[in-house]
CHARMM internal coordinates of N, CA and C (Angstrom, degrees):
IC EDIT
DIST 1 N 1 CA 1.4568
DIST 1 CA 1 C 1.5293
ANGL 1 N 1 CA 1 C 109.42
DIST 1 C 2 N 1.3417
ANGL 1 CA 1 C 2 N 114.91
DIHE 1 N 1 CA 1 C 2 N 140.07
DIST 2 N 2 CA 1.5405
ANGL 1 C 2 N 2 CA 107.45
DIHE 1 CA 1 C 2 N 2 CA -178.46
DIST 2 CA 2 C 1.6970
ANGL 2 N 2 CA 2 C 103.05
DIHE 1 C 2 N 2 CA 2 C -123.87
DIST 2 C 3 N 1.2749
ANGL 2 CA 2 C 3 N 109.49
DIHE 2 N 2 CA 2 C 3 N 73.74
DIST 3 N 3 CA 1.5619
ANGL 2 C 3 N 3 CA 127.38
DIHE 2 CA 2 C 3 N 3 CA -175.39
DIST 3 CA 3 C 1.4441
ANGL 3 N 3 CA 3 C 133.35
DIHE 2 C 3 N 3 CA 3 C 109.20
DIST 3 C 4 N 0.7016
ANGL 3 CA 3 C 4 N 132.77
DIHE 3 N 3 CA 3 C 4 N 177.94
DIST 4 N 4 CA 1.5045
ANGL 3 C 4 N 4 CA 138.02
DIHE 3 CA 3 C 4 N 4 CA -166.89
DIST 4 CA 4 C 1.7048
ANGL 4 N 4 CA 4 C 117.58
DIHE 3 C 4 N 4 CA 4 C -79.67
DIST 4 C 5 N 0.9999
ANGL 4 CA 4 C 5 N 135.61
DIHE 4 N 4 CA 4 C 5 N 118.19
DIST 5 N 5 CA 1.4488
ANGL 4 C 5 N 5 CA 137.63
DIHE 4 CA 4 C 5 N 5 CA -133.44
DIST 5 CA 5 C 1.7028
ANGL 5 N 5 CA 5 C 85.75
DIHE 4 C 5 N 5 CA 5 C -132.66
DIST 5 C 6 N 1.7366
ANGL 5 CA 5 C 6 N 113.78
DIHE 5 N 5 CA 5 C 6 N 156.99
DIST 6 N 6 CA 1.5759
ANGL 5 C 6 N 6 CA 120.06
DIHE 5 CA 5 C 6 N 6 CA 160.88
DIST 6 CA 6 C 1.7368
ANGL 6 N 6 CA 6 C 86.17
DIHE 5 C 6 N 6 CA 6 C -92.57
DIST 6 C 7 N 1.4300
ANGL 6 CA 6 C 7 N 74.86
DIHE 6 N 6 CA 6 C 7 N -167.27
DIST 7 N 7 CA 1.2745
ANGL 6 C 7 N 7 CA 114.37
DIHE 6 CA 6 C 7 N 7 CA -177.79
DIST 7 CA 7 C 1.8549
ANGL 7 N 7 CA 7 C 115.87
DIHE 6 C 7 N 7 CA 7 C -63.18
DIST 7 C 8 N 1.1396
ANGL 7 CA 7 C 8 N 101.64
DIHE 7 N 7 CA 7 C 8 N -25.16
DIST 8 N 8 CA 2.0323
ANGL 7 C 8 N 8 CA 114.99
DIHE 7 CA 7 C 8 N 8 CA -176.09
DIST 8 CA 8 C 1.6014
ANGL 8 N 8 CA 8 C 94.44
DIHE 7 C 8 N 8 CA 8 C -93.47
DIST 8 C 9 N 1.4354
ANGL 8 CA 8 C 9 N 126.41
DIHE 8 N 8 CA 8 C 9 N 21.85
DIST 9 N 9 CA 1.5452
ANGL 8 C 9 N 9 CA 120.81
DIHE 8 CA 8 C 9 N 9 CA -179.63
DIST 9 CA 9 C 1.3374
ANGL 9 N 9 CA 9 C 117.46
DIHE 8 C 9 N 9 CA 9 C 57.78
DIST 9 C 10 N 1.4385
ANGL 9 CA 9 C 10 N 131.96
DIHE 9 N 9 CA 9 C 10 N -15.49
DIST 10 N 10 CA 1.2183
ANGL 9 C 10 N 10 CA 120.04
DIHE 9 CA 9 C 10 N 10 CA 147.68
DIST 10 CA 10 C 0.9369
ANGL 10 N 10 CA 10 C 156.99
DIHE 9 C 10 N 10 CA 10 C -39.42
DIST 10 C 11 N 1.7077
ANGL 10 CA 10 C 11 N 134.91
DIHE 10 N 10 CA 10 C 11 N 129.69
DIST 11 N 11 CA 1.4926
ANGL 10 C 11 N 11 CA 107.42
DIHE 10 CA 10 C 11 N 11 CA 169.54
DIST 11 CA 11 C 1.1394
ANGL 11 N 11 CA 11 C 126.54
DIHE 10 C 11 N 11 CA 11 C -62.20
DIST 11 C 12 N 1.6149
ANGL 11 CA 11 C 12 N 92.73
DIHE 11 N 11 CA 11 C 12 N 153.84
DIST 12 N 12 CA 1.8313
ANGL 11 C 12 N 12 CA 104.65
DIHE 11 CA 11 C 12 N 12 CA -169.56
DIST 12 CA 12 C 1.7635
ANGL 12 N 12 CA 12 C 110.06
DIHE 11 C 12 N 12 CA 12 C -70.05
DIST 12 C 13 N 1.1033
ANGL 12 CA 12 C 13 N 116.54
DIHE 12 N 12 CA 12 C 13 N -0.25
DIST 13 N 13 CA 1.1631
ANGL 12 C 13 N 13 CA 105.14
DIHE 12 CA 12 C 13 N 13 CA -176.56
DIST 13 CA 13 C 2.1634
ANGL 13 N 13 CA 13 C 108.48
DIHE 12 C 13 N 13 CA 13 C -100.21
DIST 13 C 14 N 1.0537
ANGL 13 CA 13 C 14 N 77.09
DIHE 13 N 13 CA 13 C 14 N -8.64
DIST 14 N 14 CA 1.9259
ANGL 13 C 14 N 14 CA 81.86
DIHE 13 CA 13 C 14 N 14 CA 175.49
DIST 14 CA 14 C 1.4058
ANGL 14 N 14 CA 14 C 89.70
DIHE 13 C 14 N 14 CA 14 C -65.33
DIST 14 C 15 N 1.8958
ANGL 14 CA 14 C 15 N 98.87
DIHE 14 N 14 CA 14 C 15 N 170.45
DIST 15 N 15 CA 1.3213
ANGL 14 C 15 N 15 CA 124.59
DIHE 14 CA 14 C 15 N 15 CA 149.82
DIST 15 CA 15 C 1.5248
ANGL 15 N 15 CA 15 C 117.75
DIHE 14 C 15 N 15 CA 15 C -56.47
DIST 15 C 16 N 1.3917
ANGL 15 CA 15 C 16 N 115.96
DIHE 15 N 15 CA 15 C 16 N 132.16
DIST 16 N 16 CA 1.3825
ANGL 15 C 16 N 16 CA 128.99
DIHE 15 CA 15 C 16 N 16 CA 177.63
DIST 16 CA 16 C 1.8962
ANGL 16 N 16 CA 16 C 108.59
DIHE 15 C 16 N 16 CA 16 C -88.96
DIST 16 C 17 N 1.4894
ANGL 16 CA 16 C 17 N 101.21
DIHE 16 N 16 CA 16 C 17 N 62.27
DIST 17 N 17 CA 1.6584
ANGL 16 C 17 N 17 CA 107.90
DIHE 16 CA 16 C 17 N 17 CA 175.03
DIST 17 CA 17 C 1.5948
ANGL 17 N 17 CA 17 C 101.95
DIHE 16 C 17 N 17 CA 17 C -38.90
DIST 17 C 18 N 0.8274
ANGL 17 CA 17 C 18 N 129.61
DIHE 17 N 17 CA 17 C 18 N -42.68
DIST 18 N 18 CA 1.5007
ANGL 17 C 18 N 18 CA 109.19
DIHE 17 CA 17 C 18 N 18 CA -142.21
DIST 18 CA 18 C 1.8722
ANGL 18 N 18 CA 18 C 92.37
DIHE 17 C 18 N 18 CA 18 C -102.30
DIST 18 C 19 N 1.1387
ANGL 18 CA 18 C 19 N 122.07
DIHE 18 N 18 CA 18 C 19 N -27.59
DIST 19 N 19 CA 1.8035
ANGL 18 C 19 N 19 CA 106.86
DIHE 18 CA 18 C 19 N 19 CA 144.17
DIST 19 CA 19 C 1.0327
ANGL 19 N 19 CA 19 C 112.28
DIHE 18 C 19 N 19 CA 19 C -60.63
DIST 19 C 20 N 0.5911
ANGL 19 CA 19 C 20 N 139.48
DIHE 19 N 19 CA 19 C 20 N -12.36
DIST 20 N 20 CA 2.0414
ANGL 19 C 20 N 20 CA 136.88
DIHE 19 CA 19 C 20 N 20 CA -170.82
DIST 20 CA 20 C 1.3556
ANGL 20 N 20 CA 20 C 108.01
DIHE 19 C 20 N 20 CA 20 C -82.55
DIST 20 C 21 N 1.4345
ANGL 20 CA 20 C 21 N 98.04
DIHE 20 N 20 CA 20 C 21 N -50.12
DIST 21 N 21 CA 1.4320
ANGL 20 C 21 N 21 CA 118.45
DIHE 20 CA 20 C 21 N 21 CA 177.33
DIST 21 CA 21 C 1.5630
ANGL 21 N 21 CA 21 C 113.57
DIHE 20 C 21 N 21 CA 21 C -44.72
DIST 21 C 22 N 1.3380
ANGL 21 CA 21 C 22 N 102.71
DIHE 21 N 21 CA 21 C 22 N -62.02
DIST 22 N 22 CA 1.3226
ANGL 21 C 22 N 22 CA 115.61
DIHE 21 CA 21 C 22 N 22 CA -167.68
DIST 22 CA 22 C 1.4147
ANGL 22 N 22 CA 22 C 110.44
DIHE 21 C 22 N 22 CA 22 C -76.42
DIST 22 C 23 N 0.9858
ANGL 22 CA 22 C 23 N 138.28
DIHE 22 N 22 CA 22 C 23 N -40.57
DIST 23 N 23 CA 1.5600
ANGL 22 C 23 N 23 CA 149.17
DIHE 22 CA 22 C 23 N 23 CA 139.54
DIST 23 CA 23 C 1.9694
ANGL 23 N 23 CA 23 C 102.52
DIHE 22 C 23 N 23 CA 23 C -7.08
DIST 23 C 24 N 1.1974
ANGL 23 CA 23 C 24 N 70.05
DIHE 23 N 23 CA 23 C 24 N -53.84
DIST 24 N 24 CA 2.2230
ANGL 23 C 24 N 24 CA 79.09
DIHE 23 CA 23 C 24 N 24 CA -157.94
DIST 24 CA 24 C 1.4238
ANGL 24 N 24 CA 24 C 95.98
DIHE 23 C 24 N 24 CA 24 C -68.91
DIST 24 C 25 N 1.8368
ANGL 24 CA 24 C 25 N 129.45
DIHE 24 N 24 CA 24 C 25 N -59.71
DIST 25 N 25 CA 1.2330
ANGL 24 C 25 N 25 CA 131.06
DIHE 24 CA 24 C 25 N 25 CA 178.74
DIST 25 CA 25 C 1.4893
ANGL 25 N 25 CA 25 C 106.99
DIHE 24 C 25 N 25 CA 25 C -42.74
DIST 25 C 26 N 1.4540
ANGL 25 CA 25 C 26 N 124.45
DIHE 25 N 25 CA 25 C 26 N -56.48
DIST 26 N 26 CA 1.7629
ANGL 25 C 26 N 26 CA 127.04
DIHE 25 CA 25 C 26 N 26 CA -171.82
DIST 26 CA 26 C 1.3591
ANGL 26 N 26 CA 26 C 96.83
DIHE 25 C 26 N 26 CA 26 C -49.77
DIST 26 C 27 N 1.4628
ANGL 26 CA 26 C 27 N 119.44
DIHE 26 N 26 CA 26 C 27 N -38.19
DIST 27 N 27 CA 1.5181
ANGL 26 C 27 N 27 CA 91.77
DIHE 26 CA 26 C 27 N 27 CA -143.42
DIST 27 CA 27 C 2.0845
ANGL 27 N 27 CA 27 C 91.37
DIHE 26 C 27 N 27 CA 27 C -110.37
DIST 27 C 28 N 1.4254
ANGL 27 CA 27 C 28 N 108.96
DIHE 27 N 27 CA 27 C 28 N 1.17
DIST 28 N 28 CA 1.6699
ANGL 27 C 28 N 28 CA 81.61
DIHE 27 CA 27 C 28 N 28 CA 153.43
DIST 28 CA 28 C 1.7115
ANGL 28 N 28 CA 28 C 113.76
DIHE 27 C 28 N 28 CA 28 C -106.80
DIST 28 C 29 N 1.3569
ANGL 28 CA 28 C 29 N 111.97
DIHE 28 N 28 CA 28 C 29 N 11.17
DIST 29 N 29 CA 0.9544
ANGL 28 C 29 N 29 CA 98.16
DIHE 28 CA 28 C 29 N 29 CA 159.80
DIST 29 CA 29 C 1.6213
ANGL 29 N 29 CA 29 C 114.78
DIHE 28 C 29 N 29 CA 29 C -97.33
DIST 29 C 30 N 1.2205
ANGL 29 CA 29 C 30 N 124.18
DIHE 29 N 29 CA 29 C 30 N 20.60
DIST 30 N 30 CA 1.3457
ANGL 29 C 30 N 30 CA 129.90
DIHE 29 CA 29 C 30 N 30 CA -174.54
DIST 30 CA 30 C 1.7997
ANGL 30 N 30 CA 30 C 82.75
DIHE 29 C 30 N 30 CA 30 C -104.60
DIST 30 C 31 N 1.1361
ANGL 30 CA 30 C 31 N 119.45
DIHE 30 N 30 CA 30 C 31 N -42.83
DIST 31 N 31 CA 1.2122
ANGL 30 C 31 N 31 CA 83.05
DIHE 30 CA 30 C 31 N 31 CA -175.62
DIST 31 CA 31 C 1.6829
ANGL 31 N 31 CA 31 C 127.30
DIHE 30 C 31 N 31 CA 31 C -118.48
DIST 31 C 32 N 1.3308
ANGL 31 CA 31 C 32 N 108.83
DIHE 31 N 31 CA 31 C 32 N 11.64
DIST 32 N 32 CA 1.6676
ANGL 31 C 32 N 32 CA 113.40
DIHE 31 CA 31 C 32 N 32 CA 117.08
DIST 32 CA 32 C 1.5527
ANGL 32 N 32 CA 32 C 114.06
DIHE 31 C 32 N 32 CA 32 C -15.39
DIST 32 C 33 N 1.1484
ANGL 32 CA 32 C 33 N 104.32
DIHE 32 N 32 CA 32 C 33 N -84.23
DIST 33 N 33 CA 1.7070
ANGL 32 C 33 N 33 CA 106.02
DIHE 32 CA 32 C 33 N 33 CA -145.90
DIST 33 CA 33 C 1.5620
ANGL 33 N 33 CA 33 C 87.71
DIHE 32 C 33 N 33 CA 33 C -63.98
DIST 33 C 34 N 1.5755
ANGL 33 CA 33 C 34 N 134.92
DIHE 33 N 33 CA 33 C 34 N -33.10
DIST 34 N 34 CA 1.4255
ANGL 33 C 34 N 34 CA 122.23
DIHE 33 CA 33 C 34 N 34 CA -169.82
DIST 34 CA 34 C 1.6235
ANGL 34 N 34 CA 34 C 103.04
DIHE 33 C 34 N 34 CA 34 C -61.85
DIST 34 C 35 N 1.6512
ANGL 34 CA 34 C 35 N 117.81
DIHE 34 N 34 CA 34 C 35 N -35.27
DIST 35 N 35 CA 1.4005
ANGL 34 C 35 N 35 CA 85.77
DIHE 34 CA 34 C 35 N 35 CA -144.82
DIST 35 CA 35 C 1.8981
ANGL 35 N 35 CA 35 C 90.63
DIHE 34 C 35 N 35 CA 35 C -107.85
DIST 35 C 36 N 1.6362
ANGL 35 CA 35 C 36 N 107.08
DIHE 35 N 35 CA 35 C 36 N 24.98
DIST 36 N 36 CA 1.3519
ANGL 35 C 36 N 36 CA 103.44
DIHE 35 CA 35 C 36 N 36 CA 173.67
DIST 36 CA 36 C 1.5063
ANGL 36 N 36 CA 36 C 94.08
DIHE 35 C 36 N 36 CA 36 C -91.20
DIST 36 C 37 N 1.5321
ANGL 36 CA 36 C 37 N 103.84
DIHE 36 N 36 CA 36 C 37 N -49.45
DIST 37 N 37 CA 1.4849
ANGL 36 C 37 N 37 CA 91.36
DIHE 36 CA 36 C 37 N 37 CA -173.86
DIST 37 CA 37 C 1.6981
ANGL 37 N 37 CA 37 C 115.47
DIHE 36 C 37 N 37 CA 37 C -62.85
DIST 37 C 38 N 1.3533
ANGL 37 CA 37 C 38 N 135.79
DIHE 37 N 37 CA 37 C 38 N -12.69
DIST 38 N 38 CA 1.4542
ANGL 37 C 38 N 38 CA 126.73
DIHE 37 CA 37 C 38 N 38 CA -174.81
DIST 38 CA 38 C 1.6681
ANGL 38 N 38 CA 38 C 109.58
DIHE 37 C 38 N 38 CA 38 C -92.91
DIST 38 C 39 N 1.7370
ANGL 38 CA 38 C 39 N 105.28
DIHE 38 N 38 CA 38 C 39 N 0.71
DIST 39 N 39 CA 1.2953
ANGL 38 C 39 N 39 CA 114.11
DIHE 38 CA 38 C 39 N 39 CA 165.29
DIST 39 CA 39 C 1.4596
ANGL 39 N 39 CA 39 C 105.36
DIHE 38 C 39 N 39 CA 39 C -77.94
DIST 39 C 40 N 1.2625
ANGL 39 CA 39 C 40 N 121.56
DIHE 39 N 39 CA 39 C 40 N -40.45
DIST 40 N 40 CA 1.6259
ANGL 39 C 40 N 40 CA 114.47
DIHE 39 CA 39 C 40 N 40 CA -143.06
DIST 40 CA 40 C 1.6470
ANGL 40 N 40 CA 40 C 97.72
DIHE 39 C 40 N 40 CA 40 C -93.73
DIST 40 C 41 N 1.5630
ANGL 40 CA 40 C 41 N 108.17
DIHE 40 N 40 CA 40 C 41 N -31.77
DIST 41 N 41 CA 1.7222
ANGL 40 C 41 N 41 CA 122.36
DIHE 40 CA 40 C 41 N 41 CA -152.48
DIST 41 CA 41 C 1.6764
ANGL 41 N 41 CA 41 C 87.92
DIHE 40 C 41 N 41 CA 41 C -92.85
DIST 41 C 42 N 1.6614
ANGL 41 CA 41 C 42 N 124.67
DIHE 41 N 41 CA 41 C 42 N -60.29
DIST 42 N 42 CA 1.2238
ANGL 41 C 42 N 42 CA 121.44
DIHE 41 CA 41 C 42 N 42 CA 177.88
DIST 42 CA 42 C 1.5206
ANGL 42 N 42 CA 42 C 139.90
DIHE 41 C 42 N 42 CA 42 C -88.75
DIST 42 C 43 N 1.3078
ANGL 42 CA 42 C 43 N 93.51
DIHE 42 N 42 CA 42 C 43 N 5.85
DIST 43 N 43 CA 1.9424
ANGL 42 C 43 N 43 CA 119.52
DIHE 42 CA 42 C 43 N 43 CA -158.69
DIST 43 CA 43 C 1.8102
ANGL 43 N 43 CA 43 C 86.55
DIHE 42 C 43 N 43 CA 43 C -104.37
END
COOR INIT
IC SEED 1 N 1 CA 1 C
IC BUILD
């Protein structure tokens, strides 16, 4: 091994795609839910 690796066998110094990933899904579904609910509550 030539350094300290996560859990996906990568080195730790790459990009962590698959947080990234999940980051990106939360946050359009974060804002999904804002602008369903500012349809229903203010629409």
């Amino acid at each position: 091994m030539s350094g300290p690796e996560n859990n996906n066998g990568e080195p730790d110094g790459s990009p962590k795609f698959g947080r990234l990933l999940i980051v990106l899904v939360l946050a359009v579904m974060l804002i999904g839910l804002i602008t369903f609910a500012s349809e229903k509550f203010l629409g």
